[in-house]
N, C-alpha and C positions, 0 to 999 in steps of 0.2 A: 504493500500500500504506500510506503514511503515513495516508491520508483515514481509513484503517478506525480510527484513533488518538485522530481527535479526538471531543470531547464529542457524544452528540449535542443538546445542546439549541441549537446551533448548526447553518442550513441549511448547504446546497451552495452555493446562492449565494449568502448572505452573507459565508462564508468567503471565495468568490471574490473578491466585491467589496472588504473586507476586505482584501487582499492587496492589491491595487490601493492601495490608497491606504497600505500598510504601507513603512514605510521599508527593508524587509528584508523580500520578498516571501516570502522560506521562514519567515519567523520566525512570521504564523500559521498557516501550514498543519502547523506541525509541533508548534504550541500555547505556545510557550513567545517568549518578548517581545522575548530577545537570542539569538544562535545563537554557538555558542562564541567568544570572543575576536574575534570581526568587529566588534562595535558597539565597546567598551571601545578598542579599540585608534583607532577614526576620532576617536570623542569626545575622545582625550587629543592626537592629532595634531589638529585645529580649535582646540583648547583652546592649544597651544603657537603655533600661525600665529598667536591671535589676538592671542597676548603680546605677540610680537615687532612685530605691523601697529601695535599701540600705542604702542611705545614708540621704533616708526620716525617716526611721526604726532607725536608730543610734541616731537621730535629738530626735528622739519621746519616747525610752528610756527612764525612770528614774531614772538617774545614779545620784549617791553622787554628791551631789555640792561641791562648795571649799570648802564653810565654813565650812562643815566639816570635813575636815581637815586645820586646823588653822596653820600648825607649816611646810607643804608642800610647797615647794618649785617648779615652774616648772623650769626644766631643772637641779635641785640638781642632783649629782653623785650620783649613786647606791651603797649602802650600803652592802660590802662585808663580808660574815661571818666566824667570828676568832673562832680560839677552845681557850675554856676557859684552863687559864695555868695550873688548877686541871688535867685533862683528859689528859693534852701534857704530865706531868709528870707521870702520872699513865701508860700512854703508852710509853714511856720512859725507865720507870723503868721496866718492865714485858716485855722486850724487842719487844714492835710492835710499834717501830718507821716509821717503814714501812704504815703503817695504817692513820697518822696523817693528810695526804691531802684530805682523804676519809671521816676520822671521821667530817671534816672542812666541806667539801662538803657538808655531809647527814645533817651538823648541829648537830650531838650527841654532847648535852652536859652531866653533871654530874646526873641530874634528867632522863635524857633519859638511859645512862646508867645504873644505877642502875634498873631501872627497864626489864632491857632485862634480858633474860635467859641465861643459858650456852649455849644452842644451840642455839641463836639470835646469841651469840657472833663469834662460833665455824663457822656457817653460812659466819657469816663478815669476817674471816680467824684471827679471835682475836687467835694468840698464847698463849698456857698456859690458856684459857678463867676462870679455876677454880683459877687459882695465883690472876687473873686480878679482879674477885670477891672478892675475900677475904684481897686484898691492899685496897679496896674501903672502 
């Protein structure tokens, strides 16, 4: 009797099929997606198991203890990264002043530096990148 309910622009056997592969096999034959308080209630108990599987799993971890880190502090300030005064003046002088908040960012220090290429540099928008070699 329900059948007589739904749309017809939908076959017989597509609905069937449809139901087949529905997670809630009444929920298309009766047209509507959830059927009273059935879906809502699985969804929030999956939702609660998955909390807890988490934060069993975190528990169960073998992550670093303190003691090894001796000198950690919890709740010390994050330690922000300076460019060494070498690299501020070499970019300075070869004029990419421009560059100085980027190089701080990435971290390039002087050993990083030296090791890139001219096209590492050319890439970074190093101006002059063959000057900036040859100051170093």
């Amino acid at each position: 009797s329900s059948r007589l309910t739904v749309p017809t622009r939908f076959s017989q056997s597509f609905l069937r099929t449809r139901s087949v592969f529905s997670p809630n096999s009444q929920s298309t034959a009766n047209g509507s997606s959830y059927s009273a308080g059935g879906g809502t209630t699985r969804s929030s108990s999956s939702r609660t198991s998955r909390k807890s599987t988490f934060s069993t799993k975190v528990k169960r971890e073998p992550g670093l203890s303190d003691s090894s880190y001796p000198r950690f502090k919890h709740g010390s300030p994050v330690e922000h990264p300076t460019l060494s005064p070498r690299v501020r003046s070499l970019l300075n002088r070869t004029g990419n002043e421009h560059l100085t908040e980027m190089f701080t960012r990435q971290e390039i220090d002087l050993e990083v530096l030296i090791q890139m290429t001219l096209d590492d540099l050319e890439a970074l928008g190093v101006r002059g990148a063959r000057e900036l070699k040859l100051a170093m």
